[in-house]
Backbone as CSV, one residue per row, in Angstrom:
resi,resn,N_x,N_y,N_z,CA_x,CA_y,CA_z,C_x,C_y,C_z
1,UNK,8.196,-15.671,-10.702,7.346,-15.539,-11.877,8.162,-15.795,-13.125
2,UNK,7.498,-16.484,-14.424,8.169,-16.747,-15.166,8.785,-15.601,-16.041
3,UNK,9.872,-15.441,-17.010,10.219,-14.398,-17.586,9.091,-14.192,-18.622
4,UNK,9.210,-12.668,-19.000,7.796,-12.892,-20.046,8.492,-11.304,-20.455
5,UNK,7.982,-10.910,-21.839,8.002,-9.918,-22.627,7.100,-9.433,-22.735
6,UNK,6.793,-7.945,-22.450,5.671,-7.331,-22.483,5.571,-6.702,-23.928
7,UNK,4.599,-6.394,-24.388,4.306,-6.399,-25.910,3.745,-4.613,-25.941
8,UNK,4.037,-3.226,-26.552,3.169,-1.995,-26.505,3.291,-1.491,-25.060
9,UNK,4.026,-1.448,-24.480,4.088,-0.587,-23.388,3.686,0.061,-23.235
10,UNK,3.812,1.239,-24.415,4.105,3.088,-24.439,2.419,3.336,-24.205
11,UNK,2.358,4.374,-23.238,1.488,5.274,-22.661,1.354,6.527,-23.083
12,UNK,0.370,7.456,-24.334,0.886,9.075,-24.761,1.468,9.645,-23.144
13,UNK,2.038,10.887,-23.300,2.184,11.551,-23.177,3.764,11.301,-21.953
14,UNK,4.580,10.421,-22.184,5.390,9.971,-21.144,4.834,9.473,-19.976
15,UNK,3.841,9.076,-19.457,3.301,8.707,-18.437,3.653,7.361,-17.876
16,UNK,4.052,7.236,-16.723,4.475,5.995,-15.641,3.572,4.750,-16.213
17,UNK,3.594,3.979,-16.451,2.638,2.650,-16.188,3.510,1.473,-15.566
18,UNK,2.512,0.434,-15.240,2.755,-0.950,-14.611,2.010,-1.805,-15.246
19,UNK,2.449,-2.893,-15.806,1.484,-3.477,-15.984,1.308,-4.765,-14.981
20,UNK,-0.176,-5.342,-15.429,-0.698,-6.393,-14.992,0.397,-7.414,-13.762
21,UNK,1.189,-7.897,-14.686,1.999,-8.837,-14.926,3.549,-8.342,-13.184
22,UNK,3.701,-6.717,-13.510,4.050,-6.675,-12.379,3.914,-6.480,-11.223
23,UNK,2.153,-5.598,-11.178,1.376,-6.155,-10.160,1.610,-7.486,-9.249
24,UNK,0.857,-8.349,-10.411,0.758,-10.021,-9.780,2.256,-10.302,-9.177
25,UNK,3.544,-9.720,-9.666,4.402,-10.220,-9.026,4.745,-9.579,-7.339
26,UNK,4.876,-7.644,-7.639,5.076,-7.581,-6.224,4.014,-7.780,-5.122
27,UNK,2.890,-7.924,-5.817,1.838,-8.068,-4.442,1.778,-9.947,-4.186
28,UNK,2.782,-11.076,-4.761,2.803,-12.412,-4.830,1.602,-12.893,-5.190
29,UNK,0.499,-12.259,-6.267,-0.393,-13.020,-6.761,-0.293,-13.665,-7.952
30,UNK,-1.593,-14.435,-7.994,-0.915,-14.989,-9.585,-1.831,-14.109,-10.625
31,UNK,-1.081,-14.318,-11.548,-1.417,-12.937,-12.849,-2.967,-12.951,-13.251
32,UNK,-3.595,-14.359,-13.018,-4.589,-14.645,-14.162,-5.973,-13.687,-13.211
33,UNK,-5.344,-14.220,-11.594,-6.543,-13.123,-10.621,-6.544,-11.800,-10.301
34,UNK,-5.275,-11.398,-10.955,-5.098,-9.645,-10.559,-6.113,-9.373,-12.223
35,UNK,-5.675,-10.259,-13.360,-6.584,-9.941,-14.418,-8.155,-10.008,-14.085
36,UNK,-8.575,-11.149,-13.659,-9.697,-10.981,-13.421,-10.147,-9.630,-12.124
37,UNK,-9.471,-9.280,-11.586,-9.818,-8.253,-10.270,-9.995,-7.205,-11.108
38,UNK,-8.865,-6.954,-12.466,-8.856,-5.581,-12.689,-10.210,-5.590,-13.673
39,UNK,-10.703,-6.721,-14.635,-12.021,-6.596,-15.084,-13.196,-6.698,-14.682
40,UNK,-13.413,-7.149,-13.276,-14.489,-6.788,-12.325,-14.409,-5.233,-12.370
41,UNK,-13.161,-4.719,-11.958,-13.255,-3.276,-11.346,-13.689,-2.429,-12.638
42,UNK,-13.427,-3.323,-13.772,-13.259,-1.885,-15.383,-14.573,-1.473,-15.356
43,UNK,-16.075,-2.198,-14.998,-16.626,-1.343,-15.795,-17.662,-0.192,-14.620
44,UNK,-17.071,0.307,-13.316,-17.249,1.142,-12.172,-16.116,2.348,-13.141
45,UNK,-14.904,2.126,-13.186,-14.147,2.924,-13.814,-14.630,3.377,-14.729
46,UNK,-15.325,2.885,-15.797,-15.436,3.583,-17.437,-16.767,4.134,-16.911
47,UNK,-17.845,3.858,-15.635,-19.023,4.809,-15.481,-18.318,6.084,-15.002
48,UNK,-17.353,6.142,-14.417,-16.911,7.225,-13.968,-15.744,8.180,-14.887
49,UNK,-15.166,7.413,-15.393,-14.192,8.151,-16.286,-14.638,8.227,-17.972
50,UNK,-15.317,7.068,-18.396,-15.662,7.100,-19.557,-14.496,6.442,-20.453
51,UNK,-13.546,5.436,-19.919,-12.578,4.899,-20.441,-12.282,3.565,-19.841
52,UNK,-11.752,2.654,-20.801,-11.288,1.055,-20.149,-9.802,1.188,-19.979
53,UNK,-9.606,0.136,-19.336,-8.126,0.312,-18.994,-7.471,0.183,-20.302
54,UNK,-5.946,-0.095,-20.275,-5.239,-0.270,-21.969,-4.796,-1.935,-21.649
55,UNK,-5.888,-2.888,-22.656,-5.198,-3.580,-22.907,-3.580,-4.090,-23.849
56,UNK,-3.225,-4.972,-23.208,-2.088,-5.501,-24.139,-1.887,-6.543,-24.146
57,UNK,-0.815,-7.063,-24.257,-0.176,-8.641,-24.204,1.232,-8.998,-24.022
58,UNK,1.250,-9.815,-23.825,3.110,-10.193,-23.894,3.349,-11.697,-24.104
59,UNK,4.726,-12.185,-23.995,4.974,-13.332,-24.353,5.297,-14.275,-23.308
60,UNK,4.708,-15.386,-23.272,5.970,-16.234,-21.673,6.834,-17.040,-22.527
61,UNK,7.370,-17.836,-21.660,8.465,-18.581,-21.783,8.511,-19.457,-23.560
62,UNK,7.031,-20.152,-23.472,6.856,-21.030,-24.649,6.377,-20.190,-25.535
63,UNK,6.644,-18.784,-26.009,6.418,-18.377,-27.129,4.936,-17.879,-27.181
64,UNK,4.003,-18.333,-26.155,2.281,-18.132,-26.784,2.026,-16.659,-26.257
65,UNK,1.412,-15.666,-26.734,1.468,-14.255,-26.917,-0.042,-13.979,-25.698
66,UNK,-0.368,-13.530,-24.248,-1.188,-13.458,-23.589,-1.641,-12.197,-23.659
67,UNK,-2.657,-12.128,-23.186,-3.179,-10.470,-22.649,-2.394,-10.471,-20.856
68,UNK,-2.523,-9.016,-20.701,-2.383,-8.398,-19.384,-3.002,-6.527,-20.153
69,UNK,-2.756,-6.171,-18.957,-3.186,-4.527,-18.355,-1.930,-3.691,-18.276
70,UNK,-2.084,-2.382,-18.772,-0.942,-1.846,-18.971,-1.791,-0.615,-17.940
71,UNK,-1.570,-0.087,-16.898,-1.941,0.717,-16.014,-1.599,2.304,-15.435
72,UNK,-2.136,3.556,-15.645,-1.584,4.328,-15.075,-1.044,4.029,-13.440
73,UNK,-0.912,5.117,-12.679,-0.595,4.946,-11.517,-2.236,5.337,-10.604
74,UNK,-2.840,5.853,-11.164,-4.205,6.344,-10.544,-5.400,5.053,-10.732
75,UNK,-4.889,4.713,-11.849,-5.428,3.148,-12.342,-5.058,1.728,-11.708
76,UNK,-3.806,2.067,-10.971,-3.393,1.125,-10.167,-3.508,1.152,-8.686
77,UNK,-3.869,1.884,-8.211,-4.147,2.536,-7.065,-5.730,2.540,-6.842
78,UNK,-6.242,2.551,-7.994,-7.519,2.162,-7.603,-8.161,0.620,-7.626
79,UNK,-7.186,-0.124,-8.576,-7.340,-1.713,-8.313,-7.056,-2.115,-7.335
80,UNK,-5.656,-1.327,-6.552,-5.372,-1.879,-5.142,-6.335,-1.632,-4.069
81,UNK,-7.318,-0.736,-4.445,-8.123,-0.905,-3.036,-8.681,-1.890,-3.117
82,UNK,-8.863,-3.466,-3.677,-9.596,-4.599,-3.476,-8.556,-5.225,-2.993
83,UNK,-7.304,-5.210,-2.530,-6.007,-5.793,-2.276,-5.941,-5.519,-0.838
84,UNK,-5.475,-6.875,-0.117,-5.387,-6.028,1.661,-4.414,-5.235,1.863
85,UNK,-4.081,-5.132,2.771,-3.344,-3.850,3.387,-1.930,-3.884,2.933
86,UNK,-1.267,-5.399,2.946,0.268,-5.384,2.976,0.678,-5.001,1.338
87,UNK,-0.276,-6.036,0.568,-0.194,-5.400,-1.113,-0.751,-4.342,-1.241
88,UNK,-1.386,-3.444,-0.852,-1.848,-1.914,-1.111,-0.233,-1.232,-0.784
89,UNK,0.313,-1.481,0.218,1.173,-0.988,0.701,2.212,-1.215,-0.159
90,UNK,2.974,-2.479,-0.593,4.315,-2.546,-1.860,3.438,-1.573,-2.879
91,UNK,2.282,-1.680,-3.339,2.068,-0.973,-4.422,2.382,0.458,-4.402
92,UNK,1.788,1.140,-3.548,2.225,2.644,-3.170,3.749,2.981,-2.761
93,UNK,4.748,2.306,-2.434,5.685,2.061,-2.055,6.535,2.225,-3.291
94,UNK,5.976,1.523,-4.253,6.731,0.982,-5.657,6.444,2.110,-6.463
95,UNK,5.262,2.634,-6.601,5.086,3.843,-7.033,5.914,5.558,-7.039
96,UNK,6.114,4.744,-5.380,6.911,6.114,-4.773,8.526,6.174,-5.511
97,UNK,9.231,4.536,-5.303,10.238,4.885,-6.057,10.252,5.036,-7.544
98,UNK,9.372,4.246,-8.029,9.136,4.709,-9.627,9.338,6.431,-9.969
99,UNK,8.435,7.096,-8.954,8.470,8.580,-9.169,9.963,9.124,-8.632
100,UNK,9.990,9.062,-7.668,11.714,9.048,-7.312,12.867,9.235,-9.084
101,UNK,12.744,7.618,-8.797,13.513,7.515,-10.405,13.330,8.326,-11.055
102,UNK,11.943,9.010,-11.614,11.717,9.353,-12.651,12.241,11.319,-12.534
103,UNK,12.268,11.554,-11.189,12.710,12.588,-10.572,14.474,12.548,-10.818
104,UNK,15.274,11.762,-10.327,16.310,11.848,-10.533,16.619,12.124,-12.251
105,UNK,16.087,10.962,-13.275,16.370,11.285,-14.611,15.918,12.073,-15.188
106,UNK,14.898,13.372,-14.925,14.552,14.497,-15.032,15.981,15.303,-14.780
107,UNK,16.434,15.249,-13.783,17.382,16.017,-13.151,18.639,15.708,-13.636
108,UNK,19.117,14.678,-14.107,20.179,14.641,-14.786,19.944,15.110,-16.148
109,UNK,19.089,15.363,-16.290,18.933,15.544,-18.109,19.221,16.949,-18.515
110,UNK,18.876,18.074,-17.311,18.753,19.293,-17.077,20.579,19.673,-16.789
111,UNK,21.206,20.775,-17.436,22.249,21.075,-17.103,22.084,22.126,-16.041
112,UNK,21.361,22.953,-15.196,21.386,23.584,-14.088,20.058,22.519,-13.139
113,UNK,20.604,21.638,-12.079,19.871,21.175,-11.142,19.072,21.951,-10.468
114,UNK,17.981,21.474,-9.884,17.289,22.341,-9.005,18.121,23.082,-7.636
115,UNK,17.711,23.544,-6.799,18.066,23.795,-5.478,18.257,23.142,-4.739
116,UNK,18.932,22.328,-3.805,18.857,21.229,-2.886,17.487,21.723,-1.997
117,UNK,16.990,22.653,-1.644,15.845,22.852,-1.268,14.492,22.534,-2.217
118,UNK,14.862,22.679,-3.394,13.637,22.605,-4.395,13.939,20.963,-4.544
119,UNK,15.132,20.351,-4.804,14.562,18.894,-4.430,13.761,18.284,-3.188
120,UNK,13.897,18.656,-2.420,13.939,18.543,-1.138,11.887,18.337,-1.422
121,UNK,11.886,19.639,-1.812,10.270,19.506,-2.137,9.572,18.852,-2.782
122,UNK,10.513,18.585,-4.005,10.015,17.575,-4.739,9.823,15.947,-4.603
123,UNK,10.867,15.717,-3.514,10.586,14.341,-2.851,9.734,14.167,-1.849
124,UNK,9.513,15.892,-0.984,8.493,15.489,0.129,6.933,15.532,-0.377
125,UNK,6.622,15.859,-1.851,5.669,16.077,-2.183,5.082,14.537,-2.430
126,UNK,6.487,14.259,-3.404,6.082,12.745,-4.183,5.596,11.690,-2.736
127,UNK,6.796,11.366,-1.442,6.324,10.570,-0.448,5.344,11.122,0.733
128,UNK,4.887,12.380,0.475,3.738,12.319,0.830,2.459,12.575,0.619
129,UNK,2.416,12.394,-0.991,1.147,11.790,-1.567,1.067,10.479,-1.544
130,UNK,2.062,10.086,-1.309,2.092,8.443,-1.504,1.348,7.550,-0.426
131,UNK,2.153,8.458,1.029,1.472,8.232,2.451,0.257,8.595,2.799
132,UNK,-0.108,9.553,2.126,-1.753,9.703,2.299,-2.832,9.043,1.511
133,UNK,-2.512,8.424,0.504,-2.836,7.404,-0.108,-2.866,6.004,0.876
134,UNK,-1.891,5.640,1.212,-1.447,4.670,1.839,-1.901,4.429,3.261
135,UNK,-2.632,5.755,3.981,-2.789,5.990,5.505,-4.141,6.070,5.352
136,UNK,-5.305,6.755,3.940,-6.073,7.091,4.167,-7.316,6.251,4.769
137,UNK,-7.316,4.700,4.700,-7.783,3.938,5.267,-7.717,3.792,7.453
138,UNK,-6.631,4.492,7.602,-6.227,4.540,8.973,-6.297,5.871,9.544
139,UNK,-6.671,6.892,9.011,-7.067,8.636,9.474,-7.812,8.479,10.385
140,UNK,-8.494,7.927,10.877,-9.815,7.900,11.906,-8.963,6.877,13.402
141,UNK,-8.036,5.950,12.658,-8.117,5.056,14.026,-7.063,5.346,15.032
142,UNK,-7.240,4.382,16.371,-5.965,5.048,17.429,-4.813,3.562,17.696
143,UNK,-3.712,4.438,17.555,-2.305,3.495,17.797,-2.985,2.988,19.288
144,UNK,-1.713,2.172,19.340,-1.753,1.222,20.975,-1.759,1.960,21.652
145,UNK,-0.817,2.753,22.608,-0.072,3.975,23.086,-1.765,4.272,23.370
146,UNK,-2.562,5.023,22.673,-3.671,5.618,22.657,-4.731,4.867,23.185
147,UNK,-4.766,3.445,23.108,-5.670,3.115,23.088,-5.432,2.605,24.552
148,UNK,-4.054,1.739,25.183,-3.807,1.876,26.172,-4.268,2.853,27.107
149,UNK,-4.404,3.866,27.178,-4.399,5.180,27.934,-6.060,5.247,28.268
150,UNK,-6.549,4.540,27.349,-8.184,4.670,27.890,-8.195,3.362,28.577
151,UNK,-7.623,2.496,29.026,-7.449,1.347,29.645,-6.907,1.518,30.890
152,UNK,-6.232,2.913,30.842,-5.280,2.952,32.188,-4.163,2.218,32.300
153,UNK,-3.159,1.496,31.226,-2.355,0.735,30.953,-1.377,1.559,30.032
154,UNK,-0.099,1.003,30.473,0.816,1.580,29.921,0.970,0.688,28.472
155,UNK,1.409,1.123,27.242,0.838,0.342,25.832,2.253,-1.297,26.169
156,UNK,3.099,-1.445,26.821,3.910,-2.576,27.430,2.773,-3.516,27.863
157,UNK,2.183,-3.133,28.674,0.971,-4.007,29.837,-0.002,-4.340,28.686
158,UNK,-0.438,-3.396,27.867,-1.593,-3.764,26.904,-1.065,-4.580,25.791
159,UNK,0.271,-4.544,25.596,0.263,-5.628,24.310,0.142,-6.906,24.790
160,UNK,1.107,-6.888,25.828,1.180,-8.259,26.646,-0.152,-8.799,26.825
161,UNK,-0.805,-8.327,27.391,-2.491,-8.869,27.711,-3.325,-9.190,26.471
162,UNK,-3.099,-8.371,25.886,-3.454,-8.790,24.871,-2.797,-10.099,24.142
163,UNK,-1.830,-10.370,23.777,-0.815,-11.432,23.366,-1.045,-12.673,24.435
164,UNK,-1.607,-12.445,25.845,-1.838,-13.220,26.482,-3.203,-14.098,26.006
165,UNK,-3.860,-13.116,25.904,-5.507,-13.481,25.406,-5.941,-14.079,24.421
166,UNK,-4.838,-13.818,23.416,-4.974,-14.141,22.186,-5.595,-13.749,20.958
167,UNK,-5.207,-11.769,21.458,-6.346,-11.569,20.654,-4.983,-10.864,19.341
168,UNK,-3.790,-11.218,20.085,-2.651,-10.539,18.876,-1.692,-11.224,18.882
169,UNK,-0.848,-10.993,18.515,0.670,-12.078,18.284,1.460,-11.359,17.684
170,UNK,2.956,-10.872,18.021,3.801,-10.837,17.325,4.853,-10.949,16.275
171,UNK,4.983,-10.609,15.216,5.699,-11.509,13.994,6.180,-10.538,13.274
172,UNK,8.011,-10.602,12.979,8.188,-9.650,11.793,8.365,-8.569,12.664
173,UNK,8.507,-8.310,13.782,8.602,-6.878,14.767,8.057,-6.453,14.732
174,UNK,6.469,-6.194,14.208,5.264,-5.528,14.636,4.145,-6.538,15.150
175,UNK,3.092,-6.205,15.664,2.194,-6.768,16.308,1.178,-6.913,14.867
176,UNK,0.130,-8.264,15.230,-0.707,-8.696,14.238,-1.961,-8.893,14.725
177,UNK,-3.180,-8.586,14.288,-4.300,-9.195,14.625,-4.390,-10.896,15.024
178,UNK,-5.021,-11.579,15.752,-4.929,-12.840,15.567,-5.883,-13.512,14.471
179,UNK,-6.052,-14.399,13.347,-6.719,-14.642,12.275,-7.765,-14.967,12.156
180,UNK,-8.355,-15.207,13.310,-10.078,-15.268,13.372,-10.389,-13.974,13.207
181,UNK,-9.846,-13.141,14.037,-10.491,-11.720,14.526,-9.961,-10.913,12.979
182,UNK,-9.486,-11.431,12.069,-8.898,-10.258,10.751,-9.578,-9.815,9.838
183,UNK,-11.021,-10.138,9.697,-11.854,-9.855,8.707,-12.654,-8.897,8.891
184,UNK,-12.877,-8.189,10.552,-14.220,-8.122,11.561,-13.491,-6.600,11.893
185,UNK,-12.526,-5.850,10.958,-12.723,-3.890,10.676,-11.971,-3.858,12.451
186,UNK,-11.201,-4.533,13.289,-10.992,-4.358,14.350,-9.757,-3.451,14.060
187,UNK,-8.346,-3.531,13.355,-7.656,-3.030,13.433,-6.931,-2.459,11.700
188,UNK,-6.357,-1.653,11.447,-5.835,-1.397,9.981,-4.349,-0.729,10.270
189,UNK,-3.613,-0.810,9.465,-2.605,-0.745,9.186,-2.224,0.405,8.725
190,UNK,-1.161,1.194,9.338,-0.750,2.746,9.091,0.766,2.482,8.913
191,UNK,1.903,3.166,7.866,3.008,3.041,7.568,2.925,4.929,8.085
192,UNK,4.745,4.414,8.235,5.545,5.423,8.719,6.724,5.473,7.975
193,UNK,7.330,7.013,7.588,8.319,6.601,6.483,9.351,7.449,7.275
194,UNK,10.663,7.460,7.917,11.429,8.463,8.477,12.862,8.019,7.690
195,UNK,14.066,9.092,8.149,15.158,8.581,7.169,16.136,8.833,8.428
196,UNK,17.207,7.951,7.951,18.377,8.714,8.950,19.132,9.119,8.742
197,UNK,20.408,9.810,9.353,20.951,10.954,9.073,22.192,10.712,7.847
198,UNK,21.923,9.431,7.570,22.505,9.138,6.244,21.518,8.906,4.781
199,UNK,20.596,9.515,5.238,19.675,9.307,4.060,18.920,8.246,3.872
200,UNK,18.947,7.270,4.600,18.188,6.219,4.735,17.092,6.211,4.811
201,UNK,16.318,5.915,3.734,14.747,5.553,4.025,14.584,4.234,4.986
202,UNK,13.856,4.761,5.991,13.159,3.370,6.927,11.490,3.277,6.739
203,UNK,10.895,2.124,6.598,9.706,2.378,6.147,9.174,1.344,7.318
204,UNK,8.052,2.311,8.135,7.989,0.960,9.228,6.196,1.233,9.264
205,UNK,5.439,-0.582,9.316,4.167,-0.990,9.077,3.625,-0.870,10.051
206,UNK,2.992,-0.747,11.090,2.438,-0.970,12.531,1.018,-0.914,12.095
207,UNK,0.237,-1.463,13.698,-1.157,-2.103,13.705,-1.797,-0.897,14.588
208,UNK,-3.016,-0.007,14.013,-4.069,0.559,14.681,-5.579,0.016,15.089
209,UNK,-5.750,0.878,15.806,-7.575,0.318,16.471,-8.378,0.928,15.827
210,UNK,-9.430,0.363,15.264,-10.774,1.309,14.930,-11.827,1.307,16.182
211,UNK,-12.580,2.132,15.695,-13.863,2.027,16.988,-14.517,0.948,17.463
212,UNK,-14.563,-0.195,16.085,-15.112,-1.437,16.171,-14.003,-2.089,17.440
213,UNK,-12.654,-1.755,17.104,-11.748,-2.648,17.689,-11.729,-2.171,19.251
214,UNK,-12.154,-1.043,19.222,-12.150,-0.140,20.787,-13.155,-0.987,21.545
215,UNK,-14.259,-1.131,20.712,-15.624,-1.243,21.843,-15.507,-3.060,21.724
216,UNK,-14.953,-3.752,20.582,-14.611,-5.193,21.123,-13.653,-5.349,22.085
217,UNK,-12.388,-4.552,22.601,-11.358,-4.626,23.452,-12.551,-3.891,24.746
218,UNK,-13.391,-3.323,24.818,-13.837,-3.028,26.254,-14.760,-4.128,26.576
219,UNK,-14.984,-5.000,25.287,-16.097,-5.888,25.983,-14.905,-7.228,26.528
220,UNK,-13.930,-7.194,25.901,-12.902,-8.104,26.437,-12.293,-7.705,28.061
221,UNK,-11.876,-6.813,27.853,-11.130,-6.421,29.061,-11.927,-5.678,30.268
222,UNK,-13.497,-5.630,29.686,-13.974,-5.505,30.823,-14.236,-3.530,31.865
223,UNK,-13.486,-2.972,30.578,-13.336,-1.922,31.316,-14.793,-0.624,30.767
224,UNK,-14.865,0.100,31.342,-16.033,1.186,31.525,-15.487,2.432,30.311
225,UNK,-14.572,2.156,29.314,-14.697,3.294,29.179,-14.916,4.250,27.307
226,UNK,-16.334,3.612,27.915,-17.333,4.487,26.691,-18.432,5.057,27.449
C-alpha cells in the first residue's frame, strides 16, 4: 500500500482507533471498498447507536488530501462481520496486540507494576475477549475428530476420504473447504491461541462442521447417522 499520512487521528478520551486505510491493508483489500463497506454498514449503526462513524482524511503520495474512517475497536469489529473468516481473524488478532501494547505502556508508566498474577489477568482477559469474538461464529459447530466419530472413522481415515472426494484439500497445514462447496454454511473457522513454555504465542486456524456440513457429509458418505 502506498505511504499516506493520516490527517486528526485523536479519539476523546484516549481510546484505541484504526483507521480505514489500515484495515484495507491488513485484511489485503483495497481502501476505496473497505470505504464503501463501512458506509453501507453506517447507517444500521447510527439506528442503533445514534452516531456515524468519525470521518477524516489523509494524504497519499501526490499530495491530494482523501477521506478514510477513523474507527473504534467495537466499530471495527462490527465492519468485520461483512469480511470472511481469515480477515475477521487478522482483525481481532491486531486488536489483541494493539491492547497488549497498550497494557505494557500503562505498566511502564506506573512506578509499582502490577502482580505477575494481576498481569497474568490482564492478558487472559484481553485474549479472551478477543477469542470469543473471533469463535463466536463457530460455538455451535463440530471439529473433525467429532465429526469422524459419528462416521465410525478415525478423523486420519476421514480427512483422507474426504481429500479423496474432493470435498477438501490441504494448504498452509490446515485443511480447506474445496471452492465450490465455500459459500453453502458447510464449514467455519475456529482459532486456537496456546503459548509455549517460552512465552510464545502460537495462534493456530483450523476448519469446523456445521449441521448443514454434517447432513451434506451423510448424504455423501452414505452413512445412517441422523
Amino acid at each position: 500500500m502506498e505511504t499516506t499520512i493520516v490527517i486528526n487521528k485523536q479519539v476523546g478520551n484516549d481510546r484505541q482507533v484504526m483507521t480505514s486505510l489500515e484495515i484495507a491493508e491488513l485484511t489485503s483489500k483495497q481502501h476505496k471498498n473497505v470505504m464503501q463497506a463501512i458506509r453501507n454498514m453506517e447507517p444500521a449503526w447510527m439506528k442503533i447507536t445514534g452516531l456515524k462513524f468519525q470521518l477524516s482524511t489523509y494524504k497519499d503520495t501526490t499530495g491530494r488530501t482523501l477521506p478514510c474512517y477513523i474507527l473504534t475497536k467495537t466499530e471495527c469489529l462490527y465492519i468485520a462481520t461483512k469480511f470472511n473468516d481469515e480477515a475477521r481473524a487478522k482483525l481481532v488478532l491486531r486488536w489483541e496486540q494493539l491492547e497488549m501494547a497498550e497494557m505494557r505502556r500503562k505498566m511502564a508508566e506506573v512506578k509499582c507494576l502490577p502482580s505477575p498474577m494481576e498481569i497474568m489477568r490482564m492478558a487472559d482477559k484481553i485474549i479472551g475477549d478477543g477469542l470469543r469474538m473471533l469463535n463466536e461464529d463457530a460455538e455451535d459447530t463440530l471439529t473433525a475428530t467429532q465429526v469422524a466419530k459419528t462416521f465410525n472413522m478415525t478423523v486420519f481415515d476421514f480427512n483422507a476420504v474426504l481429500c479423496d472426494m474432493g470435498i477438501q484439500y490441504r494448504s498452509h497445514g490446515r485443511w480447506n473447504i474445496a471452492d465450490e462447496l465455500e459459500n453453502r454454511d458447510l464449514v467455519r473457522l475456529r482459532t486456537h491461541v496456546s503459548y509455549s513454555l517460552k512465552g510464545e504465542k502460537k495462534v493456530r486456524t483450523y476448519m469446523t462442521w456445521t449441521m448443514n456440513g454434517l447432513r451434506y457429509l451423510n448424504a455423501k458418505l452414505g452413512y445412517p447417522n441422523f
